[in-house]
N, C-alpha and C positions, 0 to 999 in steps of 0.2 A: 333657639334652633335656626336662627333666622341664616341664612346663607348655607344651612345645610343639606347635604342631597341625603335621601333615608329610604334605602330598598323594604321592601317586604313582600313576603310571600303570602299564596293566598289572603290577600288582602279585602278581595272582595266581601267579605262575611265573618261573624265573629268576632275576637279578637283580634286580629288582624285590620279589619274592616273600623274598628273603633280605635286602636294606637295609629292608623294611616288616618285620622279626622283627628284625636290629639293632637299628633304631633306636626300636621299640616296646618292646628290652628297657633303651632308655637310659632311657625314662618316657615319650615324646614318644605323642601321641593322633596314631595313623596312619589315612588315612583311604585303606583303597584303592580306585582309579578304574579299574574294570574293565570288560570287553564285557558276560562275562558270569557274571551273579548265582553261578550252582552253584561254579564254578571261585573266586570270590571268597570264599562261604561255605568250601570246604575249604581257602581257603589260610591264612583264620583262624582256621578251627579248629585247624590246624597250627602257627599261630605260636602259639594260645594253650597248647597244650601244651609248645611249650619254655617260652615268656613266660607263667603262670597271669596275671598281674595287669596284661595288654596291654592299653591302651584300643584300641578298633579300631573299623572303621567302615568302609561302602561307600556308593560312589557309583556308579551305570550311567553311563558313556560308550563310546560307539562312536565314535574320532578318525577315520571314514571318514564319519562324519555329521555336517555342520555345524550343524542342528537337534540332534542329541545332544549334541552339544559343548556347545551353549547352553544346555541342558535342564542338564546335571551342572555347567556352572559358574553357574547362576542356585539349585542346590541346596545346592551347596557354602556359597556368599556369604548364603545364608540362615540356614542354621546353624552358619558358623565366619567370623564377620566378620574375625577377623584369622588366616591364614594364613601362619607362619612359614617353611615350606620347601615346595615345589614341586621335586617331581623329574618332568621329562619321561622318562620311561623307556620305554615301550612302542614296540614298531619292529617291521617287516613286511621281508620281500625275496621278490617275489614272484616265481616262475619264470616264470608269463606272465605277459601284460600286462592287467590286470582294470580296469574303471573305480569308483568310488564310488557311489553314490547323486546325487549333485552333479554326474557327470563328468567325476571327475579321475581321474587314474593315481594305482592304490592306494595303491604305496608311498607319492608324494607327498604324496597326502593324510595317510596315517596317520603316516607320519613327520616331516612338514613342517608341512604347514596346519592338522589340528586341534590338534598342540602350540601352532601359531602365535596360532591363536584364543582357545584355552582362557588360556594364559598371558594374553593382552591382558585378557581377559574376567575374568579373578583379580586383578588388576592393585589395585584398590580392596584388598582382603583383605591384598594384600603388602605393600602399603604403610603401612597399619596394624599390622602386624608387621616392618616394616623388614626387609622378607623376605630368603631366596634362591631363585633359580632355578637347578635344575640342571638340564642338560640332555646326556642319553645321547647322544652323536655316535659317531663310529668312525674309526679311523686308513684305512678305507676313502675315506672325504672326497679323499687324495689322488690317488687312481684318478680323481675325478671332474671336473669344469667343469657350472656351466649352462648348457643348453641353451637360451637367452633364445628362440632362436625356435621351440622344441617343447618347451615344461619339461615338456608330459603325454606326451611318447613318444610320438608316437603313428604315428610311422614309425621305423624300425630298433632295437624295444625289446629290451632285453637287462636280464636280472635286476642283473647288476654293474653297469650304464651307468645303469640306475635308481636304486638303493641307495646310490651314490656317492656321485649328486646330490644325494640326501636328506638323506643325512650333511653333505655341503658346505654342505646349505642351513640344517643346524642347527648350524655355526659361523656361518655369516653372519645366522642370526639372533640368537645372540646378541650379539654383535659390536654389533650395531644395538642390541638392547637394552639391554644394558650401556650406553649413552651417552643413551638414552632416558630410564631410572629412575635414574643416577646420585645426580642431587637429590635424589631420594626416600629413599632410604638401602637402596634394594633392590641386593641386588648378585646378578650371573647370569652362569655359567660354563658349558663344557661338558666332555664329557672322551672318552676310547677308555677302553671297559675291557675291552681287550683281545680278541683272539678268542673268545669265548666260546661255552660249548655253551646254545645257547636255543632255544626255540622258533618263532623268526620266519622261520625256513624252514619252510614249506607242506609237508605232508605227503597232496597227496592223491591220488596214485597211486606203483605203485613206481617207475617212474621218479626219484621226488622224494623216497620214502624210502629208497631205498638213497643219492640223495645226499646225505641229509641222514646215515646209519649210516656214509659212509666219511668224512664231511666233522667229523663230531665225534672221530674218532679223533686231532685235531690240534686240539682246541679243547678249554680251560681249562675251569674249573668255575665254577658260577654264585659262588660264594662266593669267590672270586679277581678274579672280574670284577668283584665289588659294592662291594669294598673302598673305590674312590675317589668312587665316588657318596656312600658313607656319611660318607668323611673330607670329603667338599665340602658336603654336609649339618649335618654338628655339629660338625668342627670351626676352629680361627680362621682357617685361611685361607680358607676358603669365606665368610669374614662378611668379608674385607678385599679380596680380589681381585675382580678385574671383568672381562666381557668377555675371560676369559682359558681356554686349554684345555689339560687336564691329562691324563695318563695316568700309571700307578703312584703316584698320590700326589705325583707334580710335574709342576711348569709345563713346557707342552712349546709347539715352535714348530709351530702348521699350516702348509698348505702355501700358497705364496703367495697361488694365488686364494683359501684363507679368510680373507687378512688385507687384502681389498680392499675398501677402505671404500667405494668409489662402489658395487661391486656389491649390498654390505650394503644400502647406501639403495633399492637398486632394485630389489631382492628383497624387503623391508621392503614397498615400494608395493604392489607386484605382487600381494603375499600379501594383503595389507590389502584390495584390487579383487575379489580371487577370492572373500576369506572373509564381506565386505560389514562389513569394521570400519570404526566410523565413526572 
Protein backbone atom coordinates (compact mmCIF):
# COMPACT_ATOMS: atom_id res chain seq x y z
CA UNK A 1 0.00 0.00 0.00
CA UNK A 2 2.87 2.05 0.11
CA UNK A 3 2.07 5.34 -1.95
CA UNK A 4 -1.41 4.93 -1.55
CA UNK A 5 -3.97 7.43 -0.30
CA UNK A 6 -7.12 5.27 1.57
CA UNK A 7 -10.40 7.36 2.87
CA UNK A 8 -12.41 5.90 5.50
CA UNK A 9 -15.33 6.81 7.31
CA UNK A 10 -15.91 6.80 10.86
CA UNK A 11 -12.69 5.81 11.33
CA UNK A 12 -12.16 6.91 14.70
CA UNK A 13 -13.58 3.52 16.58
CA UNK A 14 -14.24 0.00 15.67
CA UNK A 15 -13.62 -1.30 12.57
CA UNK A 16 -12.77 1.40 10.89
CA UNK A 17 -10.41 2.74 13.60
CA UNK A 18 -8.41 -0.87 13.19
CA UNK A 19 -8.43 -1.16 9.00
CA UNK A 20 -7.20 2.95 9.27
CA UNK A 21 -3.86 1.34 11.69
CA UNK A 22 -3.61 -1.91 9.26
CA UNK A 23 -3.61 -0.36 6.50
CA UNK A 24 -1.51 2.72 7.50
CA UNK A 25 1.08 0.19 8.87
CA UNK A 26 1.18 -1.41 5.15
CA UNK A 27 2.45 2.49 4.18
CA UNK A 28 -0.73 3.66 2.54
CA UNK A 29 -1.57 7.76 3.68
CA UNK A 30 -5.02 7.19 5.54
CA UNK A 31 -7.16 9.92 5.67
CA UNK A 32 -9.71 9.47 8.41
CA UNK A 33 -13.37 11.06 7.77
CA UNK A 34 -14.95 11.61 10.89
CA UNK A 35 -18.02 13.53 12.97
CA UNK A 36 -15.78 14.49 15.25
CA UNK A 37 -12.27 16.36 15.43
CA UNK A 38 -11.27 14.98 19.43
CA UNK A 39 -12.34 11.36 18.73
CA UNK A 40 -10.26 11.60 15.26
CA UNK A 41 -7.22 13.22 17.02
CA UNK A 42 -6.99 10.29 19.65
CA UNK A 43 -7.57 7.54 17.14
CA UNK A 44 -4.36 8.75 15.50
CA UNK A 45 -2.74 9.29 18.09
CA UNK A 46 -3.35 5.60 18.78
CA UNK A 47 -2.52 4.30 15.63
CA UNK A 48 0.57 6.39 15.65
CA UNK A 49 1.93 4.65 18.48
CA UNK A 50 1.55 1.20 17.15
CA UNK A 51 2.49 2.64 13.35
CA UNK A 52 5.51 5.54 14.63
CA UNK A 53 5.93 6.33 10.69
CA UNK A 54 1.81 6.49 9.82
CA UNK A 55 0.86 9.12 7.36
CA UNK A 56 -2.57 10.13 8.66
CA UNK A 57 -4.94 12.73 8.23
CA UNK A 58 -8.49 14.10 8.93
CA UNK A 59 -11.33 15.25 7.35
CA UNK A 60 -14.89 16.61 9.18
CA UNK A 61 -17.87 14.89 7.81
CA UNK A 62 -21.24 14.49 9.42
CA UNK A 63 -23.06 11.70 6.61
CA UNK A 64 -26.43 12.94 8.32
CA UNK A 65 -25.55 16.33 6.49
CA UNK A 66 -25.67 16.80 2.92
CA UNK A 67 -23.79 20.31 3.20
CA UNK A 68 -21.13 18.36 5.22
CA UNK A 69 -20.87 15.69 2.93
CA UNK A 70 -20.14 18.18 0.36
CA UNK A 71 -17.88 20.39 2.54
CA UNK A 72 -15.34 16.89 3.18
CA UNK A 73 -15.62 15.80 -0.29
CA UNK A 74 -14.77 19.31 -2.07
CA UNK A 75 -11.79 19.12 0.83
CA UNK A 76 -10.63 15.77 0.14
CA UNK A 77 -10.55 16.37 -3.91
CA UNK A 78 -8.52 19.37 -3.12
CA UNK A 79 -5.78 17.95 -1.49
CA UNK A 80 -5.63 14.30 -2.63
CA UNK A 81 -6.68 14.42 -6.40
CA UNK A 82 -6.17 10.77 -6.92
CA UNK A 83 -7.92 8.56 -4.19
CA UNK A 84 -6.93 4.89 -4.36
CA UNK A 85 -9.43 3.29 -1.72
CA UNK A 86 -12.66 4.45 -0.24
CA UNK A 87 -13.91 2.42 2.49
CA UNK A 88 -17.72 3.30 3.36
CA UNK A 89 -17.53 2.29 6.84
CA UNK A 90 -19.32 4.28 9.27
CA UNK A 91 -23.04 3.02 10.22
CA UNK A 92 -25.78 4.10 12.86
CA UNK A 93 -28.98 1.83 14.25
CA UNK A 94 -30.90 3.99 15.89
CA UNK A 95 -33.46 2.75 18.65
CA UNK A 96 -35.86 5.65 17.81
CA UNK A 97 -36.80 7.18 14.97
CA UNK A 98 -34.70 10.59 14.72
CA UNK A 99 -34.63 12.69 11.48
CA UNK A 100 -31.32 14.61 9.85
CA UNK A 101 -30.82 18.00 9.35
CA UNK A 102 -32.44 17.47 5.62
CA UNK A 103 -35.36 15.19 6.98
CA UNK A 104 -34.41 12.04 6.47
CA UNK A 105 -34.55 9.00 8.78
CA UNK A 106 -31.13 8.91 10.50
CA UNK A 107 -30.15 5.66 9.77
CA UNK A 108 -30.91 6.15 6.06
CA UNK A 109 -29.26 8.97 5.79
CA UNK A 110 -26.01 8.00 7.55
CA UNK A 111 -25.90 4.74 6.25
CA UNK A 112 -27.27 5.11 2.74
CA UNK A 113 -27.35 8.66 1.45
CA UNK A 114 -24.39 10.42 2.65
CA UNK A 115 -22.12 7.27 1.71
CA UNK A 116 -24.31 7.53 -1.56
CA UNK A 117 -23.26 11.30 -2.07
CA UNK A 118 -19.90 11.29 -0.87
CA UNK A 119 -18.84 8.19 -3.00
CA UNK A 120 -20.44 10.08 -6.38
CA UNK A 121 -18.87 13.21 -5.19
CA UNK A 122 -15.13 11.34 -5.03
CA UNK A 123 -15.85 9.76 -8.18
CA UNK A 124 -13.25 12.20 -10.23
CA UNK A 125 -10.37 11.30 -7.33
CA UNK A 126 -11.12 7.43 -8.00
CA UNK A 127 -10.81 7.38 -11.05
CA UNK A 128 -7.69 8.83 -11.37
CA UNK A 129 -6.45 6.22 -9.18
CA UNK A 130 -8.40 3.44 -10.74
CA UNK A 131 -9.84 3.14 -7.36
CA UNK A 132 -11.89 0.94 -5.01
CA UNK A 133 -14.79 1.21 -3.12
CA UNK A 134 -15.54 -0.54 -0.24
CA UNK A 135 -18.54 -0.53 1.28
CA UNK A 136 -19.47 -1.95 5.19
CA UNK A 137 -23.03 -3.63 4.43
CA UNK A 138 -24.37 -6.49 7.08
CA UNK A 139 -25.70 -10.02 6.68
CA UNK A 140 -28.58 -7.99 8.24
CA UNK A 141 -29.54 -6.79 4.59
CA UNK A 142 -31.51 -10.12 4.68
CA UNK A 143 -34.06 -9.23 7.31
CA UNK A 144 -34.75 -6.38 5.04
CA UNK A 145 -36.85 -5.21 1.75
CA UNK A 146 -37.54 -1.48 0.65
CA UNK A 147 -39.87 0.20 1.64
CA UNK A 148 -40.44 2.14 -1.87
CA UNK A 149 -43.47 3.82 -0.31
CA UNK A 150 -42.04 5.01 3.16
CA UNK A 151 -38.04 4.53 2.73
CA UNK A 152 -37.90 7.41 5.88
CA UNK A 153 -40.21 5.25 8.22
CA UNK A 154 -42.12 7.34 9.12
CA UNK A 155 -45.01 5.10 10.20
CA UNK A 156 -44.35 1.64 12.12
CA UNK A 157 -40.40 2.49 12.66
CA UNK A 158 -38.51 -0.13 14.34
CA UNK A 159 -34.56 -0.10 14.84
CA UNK A 160 -34.14 -3.62 12.92
CA UNK A 161 -36.91 -2.61 10.02
CA UNK A 162 -34.60 0.48 9.60
CA UNK A 163 -30.96 -0.99 9.71
CA UNK A 164 -32.00 -3.62 7.32
CA UNK A 165 -33.06 -1.34 4.92
CA UNK A 166 -29.84 0.50 4.97
CA UNK A 167 -27.91 -2.36 4.69
CA UNK A 168 -30.06 -3.75 1.67
CA UNK A 169 -29.59 -0.31 0.36
CA UNK A 170 -25.75 -0.51 0.47
CA UNK A 171 -25.72 -3.72 -1.59
CA UNK A 172 -27.93 -2.23 -4.02
CA UNK A 173 -25.85 0.57 -4.30
CA UNK A 174 -23.16 -0.91 -5.07
CA UNK A 175 -24.64 -3.28 -7.47
CA UNK A 176 -25.58 -0.07 -9.31
CA UNK A 177 -22.24 1.24 -8.97
CA UNK A 178 -20.11 -1.40 -9.98
CA UNK A 179 -21.83 -1.20 -13.54
CA UNK A 180 -21.71 2.64 -13.40
CA UNK A 181 -17.51 2.85 -13.10
CA UNK A 182 -16.82 -0.34 -14.66
CA UNK A 183 -15.20 1.61 -17.61
CA UNK A 184 -13.29 3.60 -15.50
CA UNK A 185 -11.26 0.95 -13.94
CA UNK A 186 -12.89 1.60 -10.46
CA UNK A 187 -14.12 -1.55 -8.96
CA UNK A 188 -16.69 -1.53 -5.78
CA UNK A 189 -17.78 -4.27 -3.35
CA UNK A 190 -19.43 -4.65 -0.29
CA UNK A 191 -19.11 -7.06 2.60
CA UNK A 192 -20.74 -8.33 6.37
CA UNK A 193 -18.11 -8.27 8.75
CA UNK A 194 -19.75 -9.99 10.82
CA UNK A 195 -21.60 -9.34 14.04
CA UNK A 196 -19.44 -7.13 15.52
CA UNK A 197 -18.96 -5.24 18.87
CA UNK A 198 -19.23 -1.31 17.66
CA UNK A 199 -20.47 1.59 18.55
CA UNK A 200 -23.47 2.30 16.35
CA UNK A 201 -25.89 1.26 18.91
CA UNK A 202 -26.82 4.72 20.82
CA UNK A 203 -26.10 4.78 24.08
CA UNK A 204 -28.22 7.28 25.52
CA UNK A 205 -30.24 6.09 28.33
CA UNK A 206 -30.19 2.65 30.14
CA UNK A 207 -32.60 1.42 28.49
CA UNK A 208 -30.04 1.42 25.38
CA UNK A 209 -27.15 0.70 27.51
CA UNK A 210 -27.90 -2.32 28.94
CA UNK A 211 -28.95 -3.30 25.37
CA UNK A 212 -26.14 -2.47 24.01
CA UNK A 213 -23.80 -4.49 27.47
CA UNK A 214 -26.09 -7.85 26.85
CA UNK A 215 -26.06 -7.48 23.14
CA UNK A 216 -22.07 -7.36 22.93
CA UNK A 217 -21.78 -10.51 24.99
CA UNK A 218 -22.38 -12.30 21.38
CA UNK A 219 -20.62 -9.94 19.27
CA UNK A 220 -17.04 -10.44 17.71
CA UNK A 221 -14.12 -8.06 18.02
CA UNK A 222 -13.62 -5.12 15.99
CA UNK A 223 -10.30 -6.66 14.69
CA UNK A 224 -12.25 -9.90 13.36
CA UNK A 225 -14.79 -7.87 11.87
CA UNK A 226 -12.00 -5.54 9.96
CA UNK A 227 -10.20 -8.42 8.56
CA UNK A 228 -12.37 -8.27 5.02
CA UNK A 229 -12.59 -4.60 4.63
CA UNK A 230 -8.75 -4.71 4.77
CA UNK A 231 -8.39 -7.91 2.41
CA UNK A 232 -10.92 -5.79 -0.15
CA UNK A 233 -8.79 -2.72 0.45
CA UNK A 234 -5.08 -4.14 -0.57
CA UNK A 235 -5.51 -7.01 -1.53
CA UNK A 236 -5.98 -8.63 -5.50
CA UNK A 237 -9.35 -9.41 -5.30
CA UNK A 238 -10.73 -6.25 -4.18
CA UNK A 239 -8.78 -4.77 -7.54
CA UNK A 240 -10.46 -7.50 -9.87
CA UNK A 241 -14.13 -8.25 -8.40
CA UNK A 242 -17.05 -5.97 -8.99
CA UNK A 243 -20.35 -5.30 -7.65
CA UNK A 244 -19.73 -8.39 -5.73
CA UNK A 245 -20.42 -8.99 -1.62
CA UNK A 246 -18.09 -10.77 0.70
CA UNK A 247 -18.06 -11.98 4.10
CA UNK A 248 -14.87 -13.78 5.92
CA UNK A 249 -12.78 -13.05 3.07
CA UNK A 250 -15.11 -14.77 0.32
CA UNK A 251 -17.62 -14.15 -2.10
CA UNK A 252 -20.82 -14.68 -0.66
CA UNK A 253 -24.52 -14.74 -2.38
CA UNK A 254 -26.99 -11.88 -1.01
CA UNK A 255 -30.22 -12.23 -0.67
CA UNK A 256 -32.41 -12.14 -3.64
CA UNK A 257 -33.88 -8.64 -3.31
CA UNK A 258 -29.94 -7.55 -3.14
CA UNK A 259 -29.37 -9.04 -6.36
CA UNK A 260 -32.29 -7.11 -8.19
CA UNK A 261 -31.11 -5.06 -10.77
CA UNK A 262 -34.25 -3.12 -11.50
CA UNK A 263 -34.43 -2.14 -7.81
CA UNK A 264 -30.68 -1.21 -7.88
CA UNK A 265 -31.66 1.37 -10.76
CA UNK A 266 -34.35 2.72 -8.68
CA UNK A 267 -32.80 3.14 -5.67
CA UNK A 268 -29.83 4.72 -7.62
CA UNK A 269 -32.69 7.53 -8.85
CA UNK A 270 -34.31 7.84 -5.91
CA UNK A 271 -30.98 8.55 -3.82
CA UNK A 272 -29.67 10.80 -6.76
CA UNK A 273 -33.42 13.14 -6.22
CA UNK A 274 -33.04 13.16 -2.52
CA UNK A 275 -29.21 14.00 -2.42
CA UNK A 276 -29.64 16.61 -5.45
CA UNK A 277 -26.73 14.78 -7.56
CA UNK A 278 -26.73 16.10 -10.68
Amino acid sequence: MQGKTVLITGANSGIGKVAASALAGMGATVVLACRRPDAAQQAMADIRREHPQAQLDFVAIDLASLASVRRAAAEVMAKYPVVDVLINNAGLANMQRQTSEDGFEMTFAVNHLGPFLFTNLLLPALRAGKGRVVTVASGAHKAGRMHWADLQLSRGYFVLRSYAQSKLANILFTKALAARVEADGIHANCLHPGAVSTSIWPERNWVEKAFSKVLRLFLISAEKGARTSIWLASGDVGGKASGSYFENCREKTPSRAARDSQAAEKLWEISANLTGLK
